[in-house]
C-alpha positions as CSV (number, residue, x, y, z in Angstrom):
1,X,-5.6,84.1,53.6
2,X,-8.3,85.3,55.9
3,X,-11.2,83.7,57.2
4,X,-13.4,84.6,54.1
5,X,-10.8,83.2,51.3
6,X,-10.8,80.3,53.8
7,X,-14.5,79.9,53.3
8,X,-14.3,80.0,49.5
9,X,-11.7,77.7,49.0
10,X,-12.9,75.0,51.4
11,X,-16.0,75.5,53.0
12,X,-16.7,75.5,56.7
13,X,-19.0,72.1,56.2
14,X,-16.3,70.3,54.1
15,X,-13.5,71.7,57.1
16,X,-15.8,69.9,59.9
17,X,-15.8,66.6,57.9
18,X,-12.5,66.6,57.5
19,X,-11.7,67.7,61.1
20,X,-14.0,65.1,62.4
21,X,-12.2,62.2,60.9
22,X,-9.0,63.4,62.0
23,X,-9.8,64.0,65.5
24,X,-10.3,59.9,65.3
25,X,-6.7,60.0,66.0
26,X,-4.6,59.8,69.1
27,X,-3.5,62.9,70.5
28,X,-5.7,65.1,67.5
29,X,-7.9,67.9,69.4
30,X,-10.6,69.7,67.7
31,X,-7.7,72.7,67.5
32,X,-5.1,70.8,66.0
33,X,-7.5,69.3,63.4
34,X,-8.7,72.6,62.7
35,X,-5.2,74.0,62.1
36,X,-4.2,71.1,60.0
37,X,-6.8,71.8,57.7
38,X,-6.3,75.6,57.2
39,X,-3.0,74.7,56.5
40,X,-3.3,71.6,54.3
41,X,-6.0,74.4,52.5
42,X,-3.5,77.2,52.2
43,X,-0.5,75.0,51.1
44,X,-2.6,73.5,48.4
45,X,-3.6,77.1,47.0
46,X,-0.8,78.3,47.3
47,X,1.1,75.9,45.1
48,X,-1.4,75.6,42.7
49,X,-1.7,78.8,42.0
50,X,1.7,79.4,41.1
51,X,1.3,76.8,38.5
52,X,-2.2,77.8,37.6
53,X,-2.5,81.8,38.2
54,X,-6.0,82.3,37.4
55,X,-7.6,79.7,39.6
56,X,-10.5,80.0,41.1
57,X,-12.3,79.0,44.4
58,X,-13.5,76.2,45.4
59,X,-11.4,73.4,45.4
60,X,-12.8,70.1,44.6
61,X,-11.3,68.0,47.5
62,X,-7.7,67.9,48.8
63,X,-4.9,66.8,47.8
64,X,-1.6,66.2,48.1
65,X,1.1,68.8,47.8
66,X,3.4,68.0,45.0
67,X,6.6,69.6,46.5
68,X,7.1,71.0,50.2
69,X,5.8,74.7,50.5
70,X,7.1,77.7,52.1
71,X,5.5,78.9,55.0
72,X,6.6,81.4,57.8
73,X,5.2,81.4,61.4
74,X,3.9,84.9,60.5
75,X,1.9,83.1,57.7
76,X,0.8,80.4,60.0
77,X,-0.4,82.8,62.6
78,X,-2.4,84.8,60.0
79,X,-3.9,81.4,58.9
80,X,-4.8,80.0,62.1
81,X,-5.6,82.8,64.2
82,X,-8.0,84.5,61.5
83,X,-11.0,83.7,63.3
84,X,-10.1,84.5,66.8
85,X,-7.6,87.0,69.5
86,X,-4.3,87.1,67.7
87,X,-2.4,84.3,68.0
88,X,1.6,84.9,67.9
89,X,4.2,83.8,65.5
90,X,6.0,82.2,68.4
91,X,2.4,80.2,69.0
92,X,2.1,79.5,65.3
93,X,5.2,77.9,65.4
94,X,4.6,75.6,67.9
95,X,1.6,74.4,66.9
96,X,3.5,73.5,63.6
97,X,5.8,71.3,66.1
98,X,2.8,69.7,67.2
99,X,1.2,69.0,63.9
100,X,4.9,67.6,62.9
101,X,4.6,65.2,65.7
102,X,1.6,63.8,65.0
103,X,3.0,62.7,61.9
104,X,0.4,65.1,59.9
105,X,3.0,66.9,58.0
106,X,7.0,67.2,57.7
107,X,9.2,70.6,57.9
108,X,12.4,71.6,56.8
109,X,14.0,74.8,58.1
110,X,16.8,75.6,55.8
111,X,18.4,78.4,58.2
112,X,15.7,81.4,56.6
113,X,12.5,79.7,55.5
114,X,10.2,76.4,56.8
115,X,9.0,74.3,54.0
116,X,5.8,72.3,55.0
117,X,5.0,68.8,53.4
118,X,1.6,67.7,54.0
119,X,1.4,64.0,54.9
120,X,-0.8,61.3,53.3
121,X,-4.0,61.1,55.3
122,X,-6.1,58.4,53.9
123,X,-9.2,58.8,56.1
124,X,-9.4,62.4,53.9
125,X,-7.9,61.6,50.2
126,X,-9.7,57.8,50.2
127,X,-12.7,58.5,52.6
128,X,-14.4,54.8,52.9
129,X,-17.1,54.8,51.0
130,X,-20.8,54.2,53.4
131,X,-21.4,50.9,54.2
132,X,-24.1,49.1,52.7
133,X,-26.7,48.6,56.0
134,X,-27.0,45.0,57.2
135,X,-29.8,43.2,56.0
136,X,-31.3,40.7,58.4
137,X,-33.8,38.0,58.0
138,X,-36.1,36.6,60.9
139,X,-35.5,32.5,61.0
140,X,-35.5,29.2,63.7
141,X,-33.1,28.8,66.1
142,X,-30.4,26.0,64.6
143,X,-29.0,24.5,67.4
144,X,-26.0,23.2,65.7
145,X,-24.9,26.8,64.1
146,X,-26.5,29.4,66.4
147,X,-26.0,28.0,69.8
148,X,-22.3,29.4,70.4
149,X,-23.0,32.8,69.0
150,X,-26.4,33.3,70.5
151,X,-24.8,32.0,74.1
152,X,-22.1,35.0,73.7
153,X,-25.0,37.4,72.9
154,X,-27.5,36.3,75.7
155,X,-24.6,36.6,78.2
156,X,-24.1,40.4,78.0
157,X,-27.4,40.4,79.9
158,X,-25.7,38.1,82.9
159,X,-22.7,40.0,83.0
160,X,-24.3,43.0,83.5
161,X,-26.4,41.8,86.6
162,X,-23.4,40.2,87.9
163,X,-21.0,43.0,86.9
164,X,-18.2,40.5,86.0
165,X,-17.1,39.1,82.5
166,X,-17.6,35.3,83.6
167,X,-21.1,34.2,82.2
168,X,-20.5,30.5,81.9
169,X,-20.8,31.2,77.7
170,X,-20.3,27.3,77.7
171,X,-23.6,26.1,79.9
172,X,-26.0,28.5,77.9
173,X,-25.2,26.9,74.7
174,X,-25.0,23.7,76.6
175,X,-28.5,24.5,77.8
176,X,-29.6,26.0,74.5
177,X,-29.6,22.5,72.0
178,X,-31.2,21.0,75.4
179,X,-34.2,22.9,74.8
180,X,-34.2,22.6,71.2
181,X,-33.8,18.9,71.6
182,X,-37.2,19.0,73.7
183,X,-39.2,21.9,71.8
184,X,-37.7,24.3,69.7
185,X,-40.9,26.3,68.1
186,X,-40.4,29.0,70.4
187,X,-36.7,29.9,69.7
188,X,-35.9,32.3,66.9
189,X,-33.3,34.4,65.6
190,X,-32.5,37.6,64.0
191,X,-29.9,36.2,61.6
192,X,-27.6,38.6,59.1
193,X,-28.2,37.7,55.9
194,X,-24.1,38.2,54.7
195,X,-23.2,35.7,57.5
196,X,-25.7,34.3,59.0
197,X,-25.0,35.0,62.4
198,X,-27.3,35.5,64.7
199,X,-27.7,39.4,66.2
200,X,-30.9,38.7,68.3
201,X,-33.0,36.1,69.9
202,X,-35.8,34.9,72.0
203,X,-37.1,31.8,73.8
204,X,-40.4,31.0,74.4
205,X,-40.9,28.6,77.3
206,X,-44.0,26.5,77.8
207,X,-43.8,26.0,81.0
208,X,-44.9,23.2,83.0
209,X,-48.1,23.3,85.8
210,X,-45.3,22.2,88.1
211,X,-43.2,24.8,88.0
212,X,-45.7,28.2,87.7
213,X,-44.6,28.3,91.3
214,X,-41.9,29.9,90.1
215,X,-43.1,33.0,88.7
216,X,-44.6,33.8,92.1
217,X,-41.3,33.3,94.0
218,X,-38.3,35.2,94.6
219,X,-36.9,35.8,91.3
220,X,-33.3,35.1,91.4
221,X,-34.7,31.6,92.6
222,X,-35.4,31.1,89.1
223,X,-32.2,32.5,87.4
224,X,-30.8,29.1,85.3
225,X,-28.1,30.5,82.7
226,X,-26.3,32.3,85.2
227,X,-26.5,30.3,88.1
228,X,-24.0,27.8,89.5
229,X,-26.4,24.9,89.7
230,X,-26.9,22.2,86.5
231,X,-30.6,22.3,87.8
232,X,-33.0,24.2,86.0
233,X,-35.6,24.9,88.4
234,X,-38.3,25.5,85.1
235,X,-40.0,21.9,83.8
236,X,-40.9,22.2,80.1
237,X,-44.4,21.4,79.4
238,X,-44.9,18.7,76.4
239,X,-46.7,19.2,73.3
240,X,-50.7,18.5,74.1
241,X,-50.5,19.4,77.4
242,X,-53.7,20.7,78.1
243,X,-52.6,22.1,81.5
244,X,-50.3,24.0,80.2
245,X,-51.3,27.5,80.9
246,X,-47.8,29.6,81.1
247,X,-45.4,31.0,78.6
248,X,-42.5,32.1,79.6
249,X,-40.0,34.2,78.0
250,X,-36.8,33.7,79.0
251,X,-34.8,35.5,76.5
252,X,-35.7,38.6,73.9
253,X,-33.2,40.3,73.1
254,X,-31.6,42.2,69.8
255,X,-28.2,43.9,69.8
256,X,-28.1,47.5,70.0
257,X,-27.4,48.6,66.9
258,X,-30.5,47.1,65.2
259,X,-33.1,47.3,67.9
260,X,-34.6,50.4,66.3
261,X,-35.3,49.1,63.5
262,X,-36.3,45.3,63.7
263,X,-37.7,46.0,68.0
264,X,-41.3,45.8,66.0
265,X,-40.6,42.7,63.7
266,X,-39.3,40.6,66.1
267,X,-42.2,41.3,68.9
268,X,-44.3,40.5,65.5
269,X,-43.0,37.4,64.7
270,X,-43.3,36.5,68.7
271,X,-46.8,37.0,68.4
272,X,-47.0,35.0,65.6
273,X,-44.9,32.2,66.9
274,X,-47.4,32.6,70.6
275,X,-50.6,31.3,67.9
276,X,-49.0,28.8,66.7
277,X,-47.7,27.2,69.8
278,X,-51.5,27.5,70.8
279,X,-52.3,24.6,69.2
280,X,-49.9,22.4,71.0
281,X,-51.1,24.1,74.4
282,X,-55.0,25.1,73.3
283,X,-55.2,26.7,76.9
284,X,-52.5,29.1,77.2
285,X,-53.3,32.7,78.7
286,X,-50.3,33.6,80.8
287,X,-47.1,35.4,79.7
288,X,-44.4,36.0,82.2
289,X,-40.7,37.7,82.3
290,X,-37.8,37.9,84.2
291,X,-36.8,41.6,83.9
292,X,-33.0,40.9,83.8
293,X,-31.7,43.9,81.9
294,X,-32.8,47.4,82.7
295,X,-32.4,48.2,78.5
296,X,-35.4,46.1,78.2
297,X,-37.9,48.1,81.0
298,X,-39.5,50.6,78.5
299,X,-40.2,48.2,76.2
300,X,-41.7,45.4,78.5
301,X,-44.3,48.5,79.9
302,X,-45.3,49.7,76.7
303,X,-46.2,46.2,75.4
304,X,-48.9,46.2,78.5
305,X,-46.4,44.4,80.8
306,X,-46.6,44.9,84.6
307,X,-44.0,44.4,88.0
308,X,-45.0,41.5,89.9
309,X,-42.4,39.8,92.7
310,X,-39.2,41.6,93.0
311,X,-35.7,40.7,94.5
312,X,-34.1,41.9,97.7
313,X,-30.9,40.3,96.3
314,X,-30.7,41.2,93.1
315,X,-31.9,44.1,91.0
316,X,-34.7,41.7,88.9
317,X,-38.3,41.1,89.2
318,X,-41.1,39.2,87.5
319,X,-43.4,40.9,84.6
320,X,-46.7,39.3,83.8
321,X,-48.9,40.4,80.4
322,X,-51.8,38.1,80.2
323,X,-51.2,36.2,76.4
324,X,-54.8,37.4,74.8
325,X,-54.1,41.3,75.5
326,X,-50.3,40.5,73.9
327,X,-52.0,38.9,70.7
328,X,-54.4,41.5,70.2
329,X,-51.8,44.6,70.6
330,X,-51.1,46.6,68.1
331,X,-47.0,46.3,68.3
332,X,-46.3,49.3,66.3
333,X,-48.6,51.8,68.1
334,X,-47.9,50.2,71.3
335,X,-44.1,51.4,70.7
336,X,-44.3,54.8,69.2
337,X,-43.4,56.5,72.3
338,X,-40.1,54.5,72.4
């Protein structure tokens, strides 16, 4: 079978699937896989055109071989060096070994011929079907439900600054139902709608007149979840505070594999969330940051966001976006460039 039959049995964009999925297995190059599949395609033919002599090309998907076929190295070489330099019997041969010990297929040399028996491979005759995409649903923060998984997701930030796997998991969820306890209309979720579980999150922190010191102070001075001390060195600012000025968010973040598409909902709903915690705090025009995680830069300076006091410590700094310009952005123009 040369490299044309090949082609019109089993075409070259059906042979790439197929080799993709089985170069998800140990010790399966992009060779092997390639072999594997010439073979599995010329075995297949083979038998089921003794059984069915006028046959025609293509075949509908693979399948299993009934019985073992023959097969010669000489065969084999033809088969899997059509494409490319000559490839010898003696090569043929041992790539057969190696296919055989990968558990692809089986062979039996009866002293004058190899017969060849493909194995099952269920990520080719059973491909999973797609999976439906995960729907998610914007909603509160429920301190009773969300706290432990939205503690595990917020420390992925912390154990990236502090390149160890010991975020105290246990004091951010400890902290988390603290704040809900005191005002939770700035902490929302990005919860799957099949589980429930929150995949993203953000805290919006009124902050007290007391404690705007802070954001013009070293930053890691102002680190809470991932310090060692109990003492958070923010004051939350009570509902009807009129001196409240300050906002500060002290979480945003979504995990990876949905930021694309729900990045623009969820700096929506913020905004919406900002309004409405305006009339607890009528005078509230600052919004600060602490850039924690470098994933988050882009984003931060395409909302309008800009570097105030940095770190000599630590690789973090303080943002500032005053809360009118945030309001009035346009979120999805603001992040086409993203």
């Amino acid at each position: 079978m040369d490299f044309a039959q090949l082609n019109a049995w089993y075409s070259q964009s059906q042979r790439r699937t197929a080799v993709s999925l089985l170069m998800k297995r140990v010790g399966v190059t992009r060779t092997r896989a390639e072999c594997f599949v010439r073979l599995w395609i010329y075995l297949l033919v083979k038998q089921l055109q003794e059984s069915q002599p006028r046959i025609k090309p293509p075949l509908a998907k693979l399948e299993l071989l009934e019985t073992e076929v023959q097969c010669t190295h000489r065969e084999a070489a033809e088969l899997f060096y059509c494409d490319s330099e000559r490839g010898s019997d003696r090569a043929a041969g041992m790539m057969l070994d190696k296919l055989e010990a990968l558990g692809l297929i089986k062979k039996h040399f009866d002293g004058n011929t190899t017969a060849i028996e493909i194995q099952p491979i269920p990520e080719i005759l059973d491909p999973a079907k797609p999976q439906k995409p995960v729907q998610l649903q914007l909603d509160n923060f429920n301190p009773r439900c969300d706290a432990i998984t939205v503690a595990n997701l917020l420390a992925t930030n912390y154990n990236w600054m502090n390149r160890n796997t010991n975020a105290v998991t246990y004091k951010i969820a400890k902290i988390l139902r603290l704040l809900a306890s005191q005002y939770s209309k700035g902490m929302r979720v990005l919860r799957r709608c099949d589980n429930l579980n929150p995949v993203g999150f953000y805290l919006l922190y009124p902050t007290a007149t007391s404690s705007e010191v802070n954001f013009f102070s070293v930053p890691s001075k102002s680190l809470h979840l991932s310090s060692i001390s109990d003492i958070d060195p923010f004051n939350m600012a009570l509902p009807g505070d009129q001196n409240c000025q300050s906002v500060f968010v002290r979480s945003w973040m979504i995990e990876p594999q949905y930021l694309s598409e729900y990045r623009i909902d969820f700096l929506e709903d913020a905004q919406k969330v900002l309004v409405e915690m305006q009339t607890d705090f009528p005078n509230l025009c600052d919004l600060y940051t602490l850039m924690i995680h470098p994933g988050y830069e882009k984003q931060a300076l395409a909302l309008g966001f800009h570097k105030t006091n940095s770190d000599r410590q630590l690789s973090i700094y303080w943002m500032y976006l005053p809360l009118d310009r945030f309001l009035a952005l346009n979120i999805k123009e603001a992040l086409l460039k993203l």
